[in-house]
C-alpha positions in Angstrom: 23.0 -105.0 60.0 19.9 -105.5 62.0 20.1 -107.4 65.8 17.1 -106.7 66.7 13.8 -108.1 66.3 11.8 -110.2 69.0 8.4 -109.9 70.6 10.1 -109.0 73.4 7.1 -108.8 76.0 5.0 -111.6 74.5 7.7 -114.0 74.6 9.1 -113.1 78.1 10.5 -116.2 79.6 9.0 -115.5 82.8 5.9 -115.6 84.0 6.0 -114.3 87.2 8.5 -112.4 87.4 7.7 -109.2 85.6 11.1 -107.3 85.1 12.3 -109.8 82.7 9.6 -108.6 80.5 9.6 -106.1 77.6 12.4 -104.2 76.0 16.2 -105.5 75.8 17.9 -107.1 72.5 20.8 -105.9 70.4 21.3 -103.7 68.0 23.1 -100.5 67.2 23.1 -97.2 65.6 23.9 -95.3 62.6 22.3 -92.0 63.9 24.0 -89.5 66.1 20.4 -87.4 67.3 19.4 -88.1 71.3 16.8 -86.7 73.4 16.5 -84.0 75.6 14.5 -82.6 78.4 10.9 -81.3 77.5 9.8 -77.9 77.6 6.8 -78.3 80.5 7.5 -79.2 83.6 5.6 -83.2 83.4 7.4 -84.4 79.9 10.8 -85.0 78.7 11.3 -85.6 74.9 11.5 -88.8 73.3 13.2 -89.9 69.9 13.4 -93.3 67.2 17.1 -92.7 65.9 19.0 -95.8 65.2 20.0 -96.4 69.1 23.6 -95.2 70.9 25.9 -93.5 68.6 28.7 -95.4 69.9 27.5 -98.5 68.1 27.7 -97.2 64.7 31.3 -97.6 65.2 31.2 -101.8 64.8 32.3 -103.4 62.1 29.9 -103.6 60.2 27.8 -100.8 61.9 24.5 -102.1 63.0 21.6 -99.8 63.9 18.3 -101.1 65.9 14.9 -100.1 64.4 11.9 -98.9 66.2 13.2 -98.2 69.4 11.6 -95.2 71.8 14.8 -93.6 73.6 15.0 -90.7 76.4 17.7 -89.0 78.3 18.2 -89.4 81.9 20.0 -87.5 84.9 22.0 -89.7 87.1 23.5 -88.4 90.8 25.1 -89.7 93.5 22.5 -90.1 96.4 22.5 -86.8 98.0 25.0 -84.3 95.4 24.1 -82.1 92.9 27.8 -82.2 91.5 28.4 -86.2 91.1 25.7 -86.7 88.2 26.0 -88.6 84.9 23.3 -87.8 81.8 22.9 -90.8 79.9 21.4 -91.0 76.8 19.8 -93.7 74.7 17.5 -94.6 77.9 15.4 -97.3 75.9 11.8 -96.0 77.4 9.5 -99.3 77.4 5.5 -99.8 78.3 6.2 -103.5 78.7 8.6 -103.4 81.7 8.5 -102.1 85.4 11.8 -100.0 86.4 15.3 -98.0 85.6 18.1 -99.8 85.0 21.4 -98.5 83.2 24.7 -100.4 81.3 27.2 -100.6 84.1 29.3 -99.9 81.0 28.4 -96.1 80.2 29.2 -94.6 83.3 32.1 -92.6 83.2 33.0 -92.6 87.6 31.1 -89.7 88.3 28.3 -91.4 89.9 28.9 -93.7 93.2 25.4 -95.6 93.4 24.8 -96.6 96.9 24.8 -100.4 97.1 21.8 -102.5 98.7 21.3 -105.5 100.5 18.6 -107.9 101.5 18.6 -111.2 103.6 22.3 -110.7 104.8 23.9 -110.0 100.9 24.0 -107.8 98.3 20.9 -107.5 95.9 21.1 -108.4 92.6 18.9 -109.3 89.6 18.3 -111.4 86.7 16.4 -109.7 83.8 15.2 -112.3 81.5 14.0 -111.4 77.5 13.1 -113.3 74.8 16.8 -113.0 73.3 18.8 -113.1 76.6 19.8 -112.5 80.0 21.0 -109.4 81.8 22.8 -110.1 85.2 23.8 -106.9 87.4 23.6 -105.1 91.1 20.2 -103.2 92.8 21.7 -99.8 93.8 20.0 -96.0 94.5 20.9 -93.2 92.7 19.1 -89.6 92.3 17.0 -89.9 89.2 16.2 -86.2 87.1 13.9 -87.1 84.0 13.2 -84.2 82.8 12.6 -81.8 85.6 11.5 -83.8 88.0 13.9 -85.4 90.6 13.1 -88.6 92.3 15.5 -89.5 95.5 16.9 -92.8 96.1 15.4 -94.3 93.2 16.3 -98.5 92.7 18.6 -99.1 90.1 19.2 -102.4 87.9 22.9 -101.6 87.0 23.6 -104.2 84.2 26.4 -106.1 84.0 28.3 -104.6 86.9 31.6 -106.0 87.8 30.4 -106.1 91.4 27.6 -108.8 90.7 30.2 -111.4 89.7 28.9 -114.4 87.5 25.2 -114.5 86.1 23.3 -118.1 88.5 22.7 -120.6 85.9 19.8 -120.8 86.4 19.5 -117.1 85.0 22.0 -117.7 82.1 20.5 -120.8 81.2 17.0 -120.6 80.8 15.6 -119.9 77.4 19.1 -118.4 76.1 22.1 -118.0 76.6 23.0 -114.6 75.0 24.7 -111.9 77.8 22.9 -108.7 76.9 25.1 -107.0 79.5 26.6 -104.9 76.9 25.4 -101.7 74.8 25.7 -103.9 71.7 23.5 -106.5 72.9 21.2 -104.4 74.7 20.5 -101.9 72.1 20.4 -99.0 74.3 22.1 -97.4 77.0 19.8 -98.9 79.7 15.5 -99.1 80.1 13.5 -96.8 81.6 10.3 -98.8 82.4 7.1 -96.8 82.6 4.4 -100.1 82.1 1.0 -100.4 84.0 2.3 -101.5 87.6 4.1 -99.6 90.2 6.9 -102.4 90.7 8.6 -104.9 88.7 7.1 -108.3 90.5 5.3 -106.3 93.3 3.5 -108.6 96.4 4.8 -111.8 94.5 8.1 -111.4 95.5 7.7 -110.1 98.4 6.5 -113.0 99.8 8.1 -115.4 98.0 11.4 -116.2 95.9 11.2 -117.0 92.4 13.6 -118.0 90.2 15.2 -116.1 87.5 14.4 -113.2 90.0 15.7 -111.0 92.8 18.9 -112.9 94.6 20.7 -111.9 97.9 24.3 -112.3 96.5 26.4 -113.3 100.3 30.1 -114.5 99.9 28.5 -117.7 100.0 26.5 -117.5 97.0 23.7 -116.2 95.2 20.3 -117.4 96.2 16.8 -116.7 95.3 15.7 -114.2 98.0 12.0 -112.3 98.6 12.4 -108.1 98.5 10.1 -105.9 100.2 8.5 -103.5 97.5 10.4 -100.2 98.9 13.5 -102.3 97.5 12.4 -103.4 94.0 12.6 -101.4 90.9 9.8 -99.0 90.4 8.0 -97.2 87.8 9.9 -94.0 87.9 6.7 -92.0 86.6 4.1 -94.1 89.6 6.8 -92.7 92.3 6.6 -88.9 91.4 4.7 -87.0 93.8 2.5 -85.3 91.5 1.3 -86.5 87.9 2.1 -89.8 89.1 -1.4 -91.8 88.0 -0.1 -92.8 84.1 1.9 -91.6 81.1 1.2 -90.5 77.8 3.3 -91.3 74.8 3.0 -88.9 72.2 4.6 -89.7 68.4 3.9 -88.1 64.8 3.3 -90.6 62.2 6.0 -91.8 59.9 6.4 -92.6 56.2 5.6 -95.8 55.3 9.3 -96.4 53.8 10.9 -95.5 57.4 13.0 -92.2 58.2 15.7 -91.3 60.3 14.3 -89.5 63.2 10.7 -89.3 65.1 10.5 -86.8 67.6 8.0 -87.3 70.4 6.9 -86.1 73.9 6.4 -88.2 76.7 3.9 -86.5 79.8 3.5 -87.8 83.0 0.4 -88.5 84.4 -3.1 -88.6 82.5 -5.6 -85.9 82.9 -3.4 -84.3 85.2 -2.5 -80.9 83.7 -3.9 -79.3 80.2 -1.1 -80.8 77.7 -1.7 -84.8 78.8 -5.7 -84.6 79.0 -7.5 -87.9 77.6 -9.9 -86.3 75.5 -11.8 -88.9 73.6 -9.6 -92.0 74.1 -11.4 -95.1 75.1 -9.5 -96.9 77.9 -8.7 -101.1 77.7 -8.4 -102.5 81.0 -5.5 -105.3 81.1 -5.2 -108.1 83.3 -3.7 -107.6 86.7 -2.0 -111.2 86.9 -4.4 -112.9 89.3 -5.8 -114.9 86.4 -3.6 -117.6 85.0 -4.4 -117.5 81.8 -4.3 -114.0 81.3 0.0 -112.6 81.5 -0.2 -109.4 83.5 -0.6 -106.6 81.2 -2.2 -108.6 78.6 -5.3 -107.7 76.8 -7.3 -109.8 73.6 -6.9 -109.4 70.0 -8.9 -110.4 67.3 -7.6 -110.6 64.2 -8.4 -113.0 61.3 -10.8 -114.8 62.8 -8.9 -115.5 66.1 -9.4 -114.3 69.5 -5.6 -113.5 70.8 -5.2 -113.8 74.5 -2.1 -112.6 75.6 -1.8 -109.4 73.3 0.2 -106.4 74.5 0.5 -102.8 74.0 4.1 -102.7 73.9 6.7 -99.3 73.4 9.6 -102.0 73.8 8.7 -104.5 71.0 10.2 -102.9 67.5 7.5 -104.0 65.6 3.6 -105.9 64.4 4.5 -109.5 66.0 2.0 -111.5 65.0 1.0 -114.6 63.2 0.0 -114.4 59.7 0.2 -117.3 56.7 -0.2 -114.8 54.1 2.8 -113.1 55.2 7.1 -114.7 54.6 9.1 -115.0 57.5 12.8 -113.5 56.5 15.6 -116.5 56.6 17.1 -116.9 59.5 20.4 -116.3 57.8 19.6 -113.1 56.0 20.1 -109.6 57.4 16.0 -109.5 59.0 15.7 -112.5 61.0 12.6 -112.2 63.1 10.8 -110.0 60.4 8.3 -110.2 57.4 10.1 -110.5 54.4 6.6 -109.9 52.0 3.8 -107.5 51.7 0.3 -106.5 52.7 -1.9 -103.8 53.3 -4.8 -102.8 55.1 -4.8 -105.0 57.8 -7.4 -104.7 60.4 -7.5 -105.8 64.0 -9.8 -104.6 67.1 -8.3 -104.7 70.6 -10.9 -105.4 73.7 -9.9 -104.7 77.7 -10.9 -107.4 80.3 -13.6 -104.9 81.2 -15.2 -105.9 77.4 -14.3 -102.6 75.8 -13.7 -102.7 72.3 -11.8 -100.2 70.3 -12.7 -99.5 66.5 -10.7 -101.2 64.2 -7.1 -100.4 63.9 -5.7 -100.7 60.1 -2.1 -101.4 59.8 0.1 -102.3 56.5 3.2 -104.3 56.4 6.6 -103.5 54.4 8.8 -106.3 53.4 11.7 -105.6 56.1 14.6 -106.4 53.5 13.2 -103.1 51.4 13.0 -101.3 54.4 16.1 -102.3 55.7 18.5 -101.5 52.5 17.7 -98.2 52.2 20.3 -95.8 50.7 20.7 -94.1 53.7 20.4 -95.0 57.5 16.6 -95.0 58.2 15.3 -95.3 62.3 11.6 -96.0 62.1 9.8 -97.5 60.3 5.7 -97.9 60.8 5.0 -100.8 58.8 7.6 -103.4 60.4 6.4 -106.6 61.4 7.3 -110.2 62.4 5.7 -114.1 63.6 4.8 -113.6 66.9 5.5 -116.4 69.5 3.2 -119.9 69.6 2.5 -122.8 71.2 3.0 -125.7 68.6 0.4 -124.3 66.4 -1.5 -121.8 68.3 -0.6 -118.4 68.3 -0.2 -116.7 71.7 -1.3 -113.3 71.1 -0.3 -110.1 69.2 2.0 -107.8 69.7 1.5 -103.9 69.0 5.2 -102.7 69.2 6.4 -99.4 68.4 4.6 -98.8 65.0 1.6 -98.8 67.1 2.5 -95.6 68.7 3.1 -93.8 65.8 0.5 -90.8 64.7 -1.8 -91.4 68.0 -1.6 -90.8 71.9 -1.2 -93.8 73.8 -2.0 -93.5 77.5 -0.7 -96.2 80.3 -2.6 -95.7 83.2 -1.2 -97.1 85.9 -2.7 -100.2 88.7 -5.6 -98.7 91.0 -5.2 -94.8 89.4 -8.1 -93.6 87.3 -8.4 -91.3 84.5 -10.6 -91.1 81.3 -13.7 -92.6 83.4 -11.3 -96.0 83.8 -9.5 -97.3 86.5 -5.9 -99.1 86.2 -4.0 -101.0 84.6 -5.6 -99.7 81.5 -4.3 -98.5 78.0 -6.0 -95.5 76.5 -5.8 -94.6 73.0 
């Protein structure tokens, strides 16, 4: 049984608040494999696998296609000794931040708690299936072998946090992804184009779903200096810190279990995460309204997609096609194609006006993916609708299959690499 299956950055439900974006939705697994630590000193290995073992254990067993997963190192502030690895760290270009499932940890770790504007910090993460509700703490980060110190934390779904506002529970949806099983992973390592999940915006203002300082009192929207949001984990590292480069063979059309990848920090940076030939997109930086930060332009069938993202969280092709059957809602692929088609061609262009060639793509009908004899992981020709507006179609959506047989660079706000200058994607 498949739970997964949303354009999960294109249909973020907020558009200001830039945590709530990418990555999230449930699923489960029917693999066992998990990452490990790379073999150079800037990259950790990355695998598609079916999502945390533990979930294979539901009745019926569910598994969660097309999702990029890592393992991460978790310490108590300060110790060497008091550390936690978790595995199944969902790792997602369309989000801004760490944040683990409450849920896995085993009492090892004591995250440090933080506060803001006389209460404890906590967050609302909002997706385009759900809600996730937890605490801001620190905690020594290893990914890899590099160590950050006192890195933010979401912790989803922690006791401590109490009751989800409404107005984070109630917007959109309702569904609590402050589980494994709703979450599809074990928590989200966000590595997108900006340094911080909301950045100046919040702190100077308070938005809602957002950041809340948590008194006995009650929760309340509340403004956090920068130092206090989540950060991309890659931007604070003190050296290969300008981008990231995902790196991921190519996969039979039919799907397979496994797909073993690298990712590298930084971009240009060191001999194995050099640009080479890759042409660089520049995305929007938010200050335009009508272009979502991190959102670049499609065209594709004779439409010009504003709002299109390059996307490591979204587990598919989201996009908007008449030629192409949407599964029922009621069968086993909700959210996918349920039909054919092949050679497919789209061209991506940055707000700078660079084009790249055309990218060819093929879709499978996701039920004949899907009921496969045995437990298949990732599949490159999975697609879905993307989101709209009445009748217009708001943008497309390069999920995971994108990434599959080419380098994809994220280079990060105000960095430069590849003769571009951030936020850019390079591929």
């Amino acid at each position: 049984m498949v739970r997964y299956g949303i354009p999960f950055l294109a249909a973020c439900l907020s558009a200001v608040f830039l945590a709530g974006c990418g990555g999230g939705g449930g699923g489960a697994s029917l693999g066992t494999g998990s990452s490990s630590g790379g073999t150079t000193s800037n990259s950790v290995a990355v695998i598609v696998d079916g999502g945390p073992p533990v979930l294979a254990t539901l009745n019926p067993p569910e598994f969660v296609p097309n999702a990029l997963y890592t393992s991460v190192t978790i310490c108590t502030p300060g110790s060497t000794t008091a550390c936690q690895t978790i595995d199944h760290v969902q790792v997602d270009t369309g989000s801004y931040g760490f944040s683990v499932l409450a849920s896995v940890l085993n009492g090892t770790v004591t995250p440090t708690p933080t506060s803001v504007s006389g209460g404890p910090l906590r967050e609302c993460q909002q997706y385009a299936d759900g809600y996730a509700w937890g605490s801001i703490v620190t905690v020594d980060v290893t990914i890899g072998q590099r160590k950050l110190s006192a890195l933010p934390m979401s912790l989803v779904g922690d006791p401590a946090a109490g009751q989800a506002p409404s107005d984070c529970s109630t917007t959109g949806t309702d569904i609590n992804l402050n589980s494994v099983q709703n979450f599809g992973s074990n928590g989200i390592i966000g590595i997108g184009y900006f340094l911080q999940d909301c950045g100046e915006a919040c702190a100077t203002a308070a938005y809602s779903p957002g950041y809340y300082a948590c008194p006995v009192s009650g929760c309340v929207p509340t403004i956090v200096p920068l130092a206090q949001q989540l950060q991309n984990p890659i931007g604070r590292l003190a050296t290969d810190n300008n981008g990231a480069l995902v790196s991921l063979p190519g996969a039979s059309a039919n799907g397979q279990a496994t797909l073993s990848g690298t990712l590298y920090f930084g971009i240009g940076t060191q001999s194995n995460n050099s640009a080479g030939s890759a042409s660089f997109l520049t995305v929007a930086d938010g200050s335009v309204a009508s272009e979502p930060a991190g959102s670049l332009i499609t065209q594709f069938n004779g439409s010009t997609l504003t709002g299109s993202v390059v996307d490591s969280g979204s587990n598919g092709y989201f996009f908007n096609d008449s030629s192409l059957t949407p599964c029922a809602s009621t069968s086993n692929e909700p959210n996918f194609y349920c039909s054919s088609a092949s050679g497919l061609q789209a061209t991506l262009q940055g707000v700078n006006g660079t084009q790249s060639p055309a990218v060819v793509f093929s879709v499978v009908d996701a039920a004949t993916l899907f009921n496969t004899p045995k437990p298949l992981a990732a599949f490159p020709t999975l697609a879905g609708p993307g989101a709209s507006f009445g009748t217009t179609p708001l943008g497309f959506d390069w999920g995971l299959p994108f990434f599959f047989g080419r380098n994809v660079y994220i280079l990060f706000e105000g960095a430069t690499a590849g003769g571009a200058t951030g936020p850019a994607v390079g591929f």
